[in-house]
N, C-alpha and C positions, 0 to 999 in steps of 0.2 A: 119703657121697654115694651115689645111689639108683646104680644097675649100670647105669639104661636111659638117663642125661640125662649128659650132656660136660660135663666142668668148666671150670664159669666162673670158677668161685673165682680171678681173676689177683688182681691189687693191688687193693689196696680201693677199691672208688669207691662214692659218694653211690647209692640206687637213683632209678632214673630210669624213670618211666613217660608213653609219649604220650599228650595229650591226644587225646579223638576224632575232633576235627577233623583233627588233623594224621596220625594215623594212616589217614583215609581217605584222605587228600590224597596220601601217600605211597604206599598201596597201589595208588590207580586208576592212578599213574604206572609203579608194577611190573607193573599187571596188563596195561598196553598193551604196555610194553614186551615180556612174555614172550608174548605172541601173536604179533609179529613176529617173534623169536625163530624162534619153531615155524615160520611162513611162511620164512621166511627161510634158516633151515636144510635143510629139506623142498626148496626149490630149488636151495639149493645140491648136495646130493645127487643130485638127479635130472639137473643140468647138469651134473657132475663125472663121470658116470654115462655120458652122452652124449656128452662133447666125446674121453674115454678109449677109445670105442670098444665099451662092454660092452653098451651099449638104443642102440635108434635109436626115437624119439618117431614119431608120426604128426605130417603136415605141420601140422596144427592146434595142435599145440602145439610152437614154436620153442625154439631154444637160448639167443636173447638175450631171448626176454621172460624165460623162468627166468632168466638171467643177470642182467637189472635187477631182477627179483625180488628176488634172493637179496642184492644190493645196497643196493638202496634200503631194504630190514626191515630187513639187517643193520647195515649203514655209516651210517645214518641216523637209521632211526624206533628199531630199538631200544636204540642206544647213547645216544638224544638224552633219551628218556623215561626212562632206566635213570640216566643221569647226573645230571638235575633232579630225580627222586623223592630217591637219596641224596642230595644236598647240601642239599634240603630238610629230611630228617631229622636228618643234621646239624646243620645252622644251627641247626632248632628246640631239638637235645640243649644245644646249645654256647651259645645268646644267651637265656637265663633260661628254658630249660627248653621253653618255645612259640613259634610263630608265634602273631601278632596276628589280628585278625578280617582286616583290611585287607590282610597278605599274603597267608591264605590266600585271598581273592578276585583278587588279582590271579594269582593261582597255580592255579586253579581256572578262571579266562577263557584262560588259558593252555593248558591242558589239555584244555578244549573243542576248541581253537582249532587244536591239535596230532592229535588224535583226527580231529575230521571234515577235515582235510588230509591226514591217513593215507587215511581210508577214500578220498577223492576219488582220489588219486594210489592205490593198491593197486586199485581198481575197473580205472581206464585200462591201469593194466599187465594186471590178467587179463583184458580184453580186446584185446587186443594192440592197442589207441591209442596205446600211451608205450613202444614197445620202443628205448630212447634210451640203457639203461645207467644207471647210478646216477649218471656222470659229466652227462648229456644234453645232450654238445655241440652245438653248433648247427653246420651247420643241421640235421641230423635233425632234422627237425620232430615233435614227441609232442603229443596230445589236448589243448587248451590249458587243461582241466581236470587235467590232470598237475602243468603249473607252476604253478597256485592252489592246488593243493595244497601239495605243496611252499612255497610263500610260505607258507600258513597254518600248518606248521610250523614255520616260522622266526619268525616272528613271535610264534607262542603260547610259543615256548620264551625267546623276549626277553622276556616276563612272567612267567615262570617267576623268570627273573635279578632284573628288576624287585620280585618274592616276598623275595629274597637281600636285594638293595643294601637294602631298607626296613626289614627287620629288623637290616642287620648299621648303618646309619646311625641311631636307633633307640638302639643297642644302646652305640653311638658319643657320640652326645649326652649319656646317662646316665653314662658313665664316662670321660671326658674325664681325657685323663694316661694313660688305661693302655693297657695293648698287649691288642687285641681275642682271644678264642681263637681258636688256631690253626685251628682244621676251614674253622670262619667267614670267615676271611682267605684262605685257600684257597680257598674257594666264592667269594667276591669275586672273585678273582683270575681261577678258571677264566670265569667268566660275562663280564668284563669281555675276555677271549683270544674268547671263544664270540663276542660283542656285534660286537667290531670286526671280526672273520673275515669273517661272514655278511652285514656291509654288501657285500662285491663279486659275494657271490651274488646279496642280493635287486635290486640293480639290475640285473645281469645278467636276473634272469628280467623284472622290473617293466618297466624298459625295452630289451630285444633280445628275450626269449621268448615272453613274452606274446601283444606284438602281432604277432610272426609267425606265429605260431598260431593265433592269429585271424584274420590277412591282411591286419592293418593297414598294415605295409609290405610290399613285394616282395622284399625281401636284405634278411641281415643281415652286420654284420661280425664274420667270422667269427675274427679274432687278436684283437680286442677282447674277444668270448665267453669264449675261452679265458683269455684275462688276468684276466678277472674272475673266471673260476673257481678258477682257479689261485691266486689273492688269498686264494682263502677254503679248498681244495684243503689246502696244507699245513697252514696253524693246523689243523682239524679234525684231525689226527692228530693235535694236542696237546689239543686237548678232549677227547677219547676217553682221553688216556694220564695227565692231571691230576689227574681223579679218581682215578684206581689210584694216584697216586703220593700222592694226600691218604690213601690205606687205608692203602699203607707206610707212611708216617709218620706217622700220628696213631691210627690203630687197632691198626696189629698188633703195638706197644712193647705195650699192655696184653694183648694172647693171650699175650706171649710171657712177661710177668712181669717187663717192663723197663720202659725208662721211654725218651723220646726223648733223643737224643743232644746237640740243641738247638733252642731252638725262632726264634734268629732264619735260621738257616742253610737249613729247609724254605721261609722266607718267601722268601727271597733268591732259590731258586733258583724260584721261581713267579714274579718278578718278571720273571727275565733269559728265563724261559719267554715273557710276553708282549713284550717286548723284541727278540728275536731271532728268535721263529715266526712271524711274519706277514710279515714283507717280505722271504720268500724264495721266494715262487712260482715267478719265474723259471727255476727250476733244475728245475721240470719241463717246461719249454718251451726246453729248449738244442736241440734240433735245429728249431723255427722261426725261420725266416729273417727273420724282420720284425721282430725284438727285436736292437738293437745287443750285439753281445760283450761289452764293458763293463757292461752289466745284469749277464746270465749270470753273468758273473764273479765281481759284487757279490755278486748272490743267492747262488752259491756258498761266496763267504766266511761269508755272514753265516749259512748254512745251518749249513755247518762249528763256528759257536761254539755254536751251540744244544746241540754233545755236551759242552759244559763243565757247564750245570744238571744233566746226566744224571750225569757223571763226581762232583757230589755226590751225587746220590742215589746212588749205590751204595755212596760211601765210609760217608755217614750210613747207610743200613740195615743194611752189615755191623758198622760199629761198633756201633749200635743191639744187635744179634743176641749180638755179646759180651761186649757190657755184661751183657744180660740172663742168657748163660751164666753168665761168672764172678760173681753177684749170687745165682745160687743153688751154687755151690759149686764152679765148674767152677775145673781149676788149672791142667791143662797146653795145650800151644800151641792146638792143634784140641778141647780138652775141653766148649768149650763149645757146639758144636756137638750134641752128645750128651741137651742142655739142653732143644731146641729142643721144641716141642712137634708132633713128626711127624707122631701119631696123630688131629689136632685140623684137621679142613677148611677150619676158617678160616684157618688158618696155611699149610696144606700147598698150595692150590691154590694162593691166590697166588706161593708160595715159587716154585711149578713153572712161570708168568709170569714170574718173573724170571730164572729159569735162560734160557727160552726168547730172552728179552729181550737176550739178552748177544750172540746171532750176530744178530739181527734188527734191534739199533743198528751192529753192525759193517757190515754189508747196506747199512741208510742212510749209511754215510760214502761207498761206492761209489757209490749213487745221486745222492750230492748233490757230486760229484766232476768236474769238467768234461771231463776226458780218461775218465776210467774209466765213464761214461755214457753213452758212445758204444756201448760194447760191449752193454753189456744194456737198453739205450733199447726201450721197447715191447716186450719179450721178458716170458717167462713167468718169469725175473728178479725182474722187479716185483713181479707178482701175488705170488710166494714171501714175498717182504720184508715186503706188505701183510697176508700172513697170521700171520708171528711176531710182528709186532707189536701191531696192533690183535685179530686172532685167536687171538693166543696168551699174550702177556702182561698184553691188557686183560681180555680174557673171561674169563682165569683168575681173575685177581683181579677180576672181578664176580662169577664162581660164588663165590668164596669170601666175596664181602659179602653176598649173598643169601642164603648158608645161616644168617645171625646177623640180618639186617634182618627176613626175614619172621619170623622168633619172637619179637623184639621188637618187632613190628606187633600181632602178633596175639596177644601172649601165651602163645603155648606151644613146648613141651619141644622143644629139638636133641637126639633122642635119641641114642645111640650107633650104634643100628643106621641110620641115615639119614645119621650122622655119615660112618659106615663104608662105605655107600653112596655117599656125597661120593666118599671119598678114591678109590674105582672106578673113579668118574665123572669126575675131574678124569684120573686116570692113561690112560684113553680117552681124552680129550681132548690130552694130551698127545701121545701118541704115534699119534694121527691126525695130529695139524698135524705132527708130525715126518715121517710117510708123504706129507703134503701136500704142503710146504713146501720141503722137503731135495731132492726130484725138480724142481721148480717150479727151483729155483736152476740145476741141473745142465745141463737143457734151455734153459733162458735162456740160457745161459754157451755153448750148443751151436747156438743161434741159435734159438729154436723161437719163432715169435710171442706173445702176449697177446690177448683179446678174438676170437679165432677159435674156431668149431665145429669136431667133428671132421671130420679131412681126414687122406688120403693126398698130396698133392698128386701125385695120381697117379700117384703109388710113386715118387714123383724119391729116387733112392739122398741126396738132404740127408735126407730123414725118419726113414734108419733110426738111427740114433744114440741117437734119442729114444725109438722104439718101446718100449724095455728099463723106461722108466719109466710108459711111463701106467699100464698095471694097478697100477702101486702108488699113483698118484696117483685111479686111479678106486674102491680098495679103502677108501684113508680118508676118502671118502664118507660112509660103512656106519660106521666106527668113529665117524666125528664126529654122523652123527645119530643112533645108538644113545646115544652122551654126552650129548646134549641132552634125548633122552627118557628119559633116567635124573635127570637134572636138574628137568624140568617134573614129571616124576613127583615129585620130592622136594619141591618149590616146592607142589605139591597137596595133599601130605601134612601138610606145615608150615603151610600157610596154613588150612586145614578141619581136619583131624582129627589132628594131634598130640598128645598130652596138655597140657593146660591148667596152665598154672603161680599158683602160689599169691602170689607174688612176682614183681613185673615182671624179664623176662628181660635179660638184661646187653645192655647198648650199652657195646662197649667204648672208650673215648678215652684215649690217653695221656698221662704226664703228664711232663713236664721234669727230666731229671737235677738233682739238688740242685744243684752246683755250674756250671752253665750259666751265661755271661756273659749280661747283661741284653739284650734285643731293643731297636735303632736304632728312634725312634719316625718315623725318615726314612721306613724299610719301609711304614707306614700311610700316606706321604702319596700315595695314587692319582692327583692331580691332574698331579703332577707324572712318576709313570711314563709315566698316558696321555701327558701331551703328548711326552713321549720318545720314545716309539711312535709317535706322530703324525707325527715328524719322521723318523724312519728310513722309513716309510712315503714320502712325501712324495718325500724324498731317490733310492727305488729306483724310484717309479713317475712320478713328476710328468713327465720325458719322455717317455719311452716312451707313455705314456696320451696324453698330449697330441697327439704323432705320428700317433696311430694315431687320435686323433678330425680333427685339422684335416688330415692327408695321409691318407685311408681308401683302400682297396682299394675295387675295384669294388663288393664287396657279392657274397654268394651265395646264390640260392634257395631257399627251405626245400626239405628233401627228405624222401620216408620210402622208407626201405629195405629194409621188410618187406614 
């Protein structure tokens, strides 16, 4: 093996090279998403920067337009394009090798569609028309070219899914009897969690934002806004977390030299994921008044099972881990650990996501807790939780799928030195969000607000408590976008001038322990989760919604705040 390229040499797999289509297809989705990235980061730094005490900005440039900046790139545009590019690559590896003419078009109208709703909504934010937050409650009223944006991201990314469902139904018809590959069923699965989520956003915006942004009506109702957000508010944390849980399980059994633990067990728990994440909104609107207790409750319960799919996935990946230990020779209790392939960024970044992942689900069981909510409701709490999660254990394991996707886009070498650079990069990243996150808790838990600029409140003796942590919270600013540009630097490297491989570069997929019980062909039947899902939905909202449209509140006038 040359000294300068990472062995890929895991378990044998078939060589697999993209077609060109589908390699553009995939890359214009990385190349959006890592622009946002950079915007996104870059605000978060300079707000973090700000709200700590260390820069005070000129009045021309505000704390919440960065704030929805760093939001809307990061929460949104580039988790949303980051997410579709992989699963498309996927799909394509896993259902005969390509995408068709027919999905790449519908995936390609998508991508347009997603792109110029970026650029509209990122235009309205740097001009401070849409300082409304990633959340953009109503009524703060934003540029009503903000919310068309935004629609045309939702929208283009619902073709994206539409790319999925054709290829993996397709894929379906031709082998009838068998259980579809796992990545594939997974990408089904996330898109279909994505699909139904984002119906409560786009009606939200289609009919409440729109046309108050335009002036169509006079009020809007403002707990209906929020319901509908909130509809779509929690799923999105599990769209974001789906994909990283399809890397744990289907990609990283082949880095490590193992094989998956099972393959109907991943399916199952992607199942009870669309089942249980979406009709628990609620449970972040326990301190509005105008939602019956009994909702609250529901939502709570149902929020609380959703840590059961997780508590498999942890069981399956450490089994996963020592399977693969003791398979290459490991014997004693912890020996296979030793196994593990540390030195390998595909491996390690993620690894360092899930470390993170383990206080940042314990975080959501308080959040989604109906007495213990009370204490860090709107606090900087939140924000903490929002960061191990989606910030620490998704991003980690995106860096670590980007370091193996762009060399298998483009063809060339993961060398060691970029490798070794990763593993830098990832460890900065880590221990930023640790700087971040761990303060963020402390001060929550001490009462300190969410969504505030800095302030003394003129020195009231409640602030000093907190004092002690901002400088460490405004420090790992500095560590987290030094990480990112350690990152896009490597992503440049790897996509233009890497060494060129003679041999298409590995996509790794794993493959199923010999002895694996056969996969339920129940799991394939989508028809019937959806309407599962249909009815729990149904069940947690159909009064409540109702209420709220035939008993309304006055209504409340758009407002802007900046």
């Amino acid at each position: 093996m040359s000294e300068s390229a990472v062995d890929t040499r895991t378990t044998r797999a078939p060589v697999f090279a993209f077609e060109r289509g589908d390699r553009i297809l995939v890359l214009a989705h990385l190349g959006i998403a890592f622009i946002a990235l950079l915007l996104g980061a870059a605000a978060g730094m300079l707000q973090g920067l700000q709200r700590t005490g260390y820069i005070k900005w000129p009045d021309a440039v505000g704390y919440y337009q960065l704030l929805t900046l760093h939001g809307v790139s990061l929460a949104l545009i580039f988790t949303t394009l980051f997410i579709i590019g992989f699963l498309l690559a996927g799909t394509a590896k896993t259902l005969d090798g390509k995408l068709q003419a027919v999905d790449r078009a519908w995936a390609w109208i998508g991508w347009v569609m997603m792109v110029v709703g970026t650029a509209m909504s990122t235009v309205t934010i740097m001009n401070n028309t849409a300082t409304v937050l990633y959340t953009f409650y109503a009524p703060m009223n934003a540029s009503p070219w903000f919310y068309v944006g935004l629609a045309l991201v939702v929208v283009g990314s619902w073709l994206g899914g539409v790319a999925i469902f054709t290829a993996y139904a397709r894929w379906r018809r031709r082998h009838r009897g068998q259980v579809s590959p796992l990545f594939a069923y997974m990408s089904v699965a996330t898109m279909i969690l994505w699909i139904i989520a984002t119906l409560g956003v786009a009606i939200e915006v289609l009919f409440q934002l729109i046309p108050m942004s335009f002036g169509w009506v006079p009020r809007v109702n403002v707990e209906l806004s929020r319901t509908l957000f909130w509809y779509f508010g929690h799923p999105l944390v599990y769209f974001w977390l789906l994909p990283a849980y399809i890397y744990w399980y289907v990609n990283i059994p082949q880095i490590i030299k193992g094989k998956l633990f099972s393959d109907s067990l991943p399916r199952l728990t992607f199942v009870l994921f669309i089942l249980y994440s979406i009709p628990v909104g609620f449970h972040h609107q326990f301190n509005e008044p105008g939602i019956a207790n009994i909702w609250k409750i529901l939502a709570a319960a149902l929020t609380l099972t959703v840590v059961v799919p997780s508590l498999m996935t942890v069981f399956a990946m450490f089994a996963t881990f020592e399977m693969a230990g003791r398979a290459q020779g490991a014997t004693g209790r912890f020996a296979w650990l030793r196994k593990l392939p540390w030195k390998d960024v595909r491996f390690f970044a993620p690894f360092l996501g899930m470390v993170m992942f383990i206080p940042g689900g314990a975080g959501g069981v308080v959040n989604a807790s109906y007495q213990l909510n009370q204490v860090i409701h709107n606090t900087l709490w939140v924000t903490g939780h929002f960061h191990m999660t989606l910030s620490s254990a998704v991003t980690l394991t995106f860096f670590g799928i980007a370091y193996w996707l762009v060399p298998a886009l483009t063809n060339r070498k993961l060398t060691w030195r970029v490798n070794n650079l990763g593993i830098v990069q990832a460890w900065l990243w880590f221990i930023g969000m640790l700087l971040n996150s761990v303060p963020m808790h402390i001060v929550g838990l001490l009462g300190e607000p969410r969504r505030t600029a800095f302030t003394t409140y003129n020195d009231n003796p409640v602030v000093q408590p907190w004092l002690p942590y901002w400088p460490v919270m405004g420090m790992s600013g500095i560590f987290l976008f030094l990480s990112i540009m350690l990152f896009l630097g490597a992503m440049i490297y790897l996509w233009w001038f890497a060494p060129r491989l003679d041999t298409p570069a590995e996509f790794p997929i794993g493959e199923v322990k010999d002895k694996s019980h056969p996969t339920p062909m129940i799991l394939e039947r989508w028809p019937l989760w959806i309407a599962l899902t249909a009815v729990l939905v149904l069940i947690v909202y159909t009064v409540p919604l109702v209420d709220m449209i035939q008993s309304p509140p006055p209504g409340t006038p758009p407002i802007r705040s900046w």
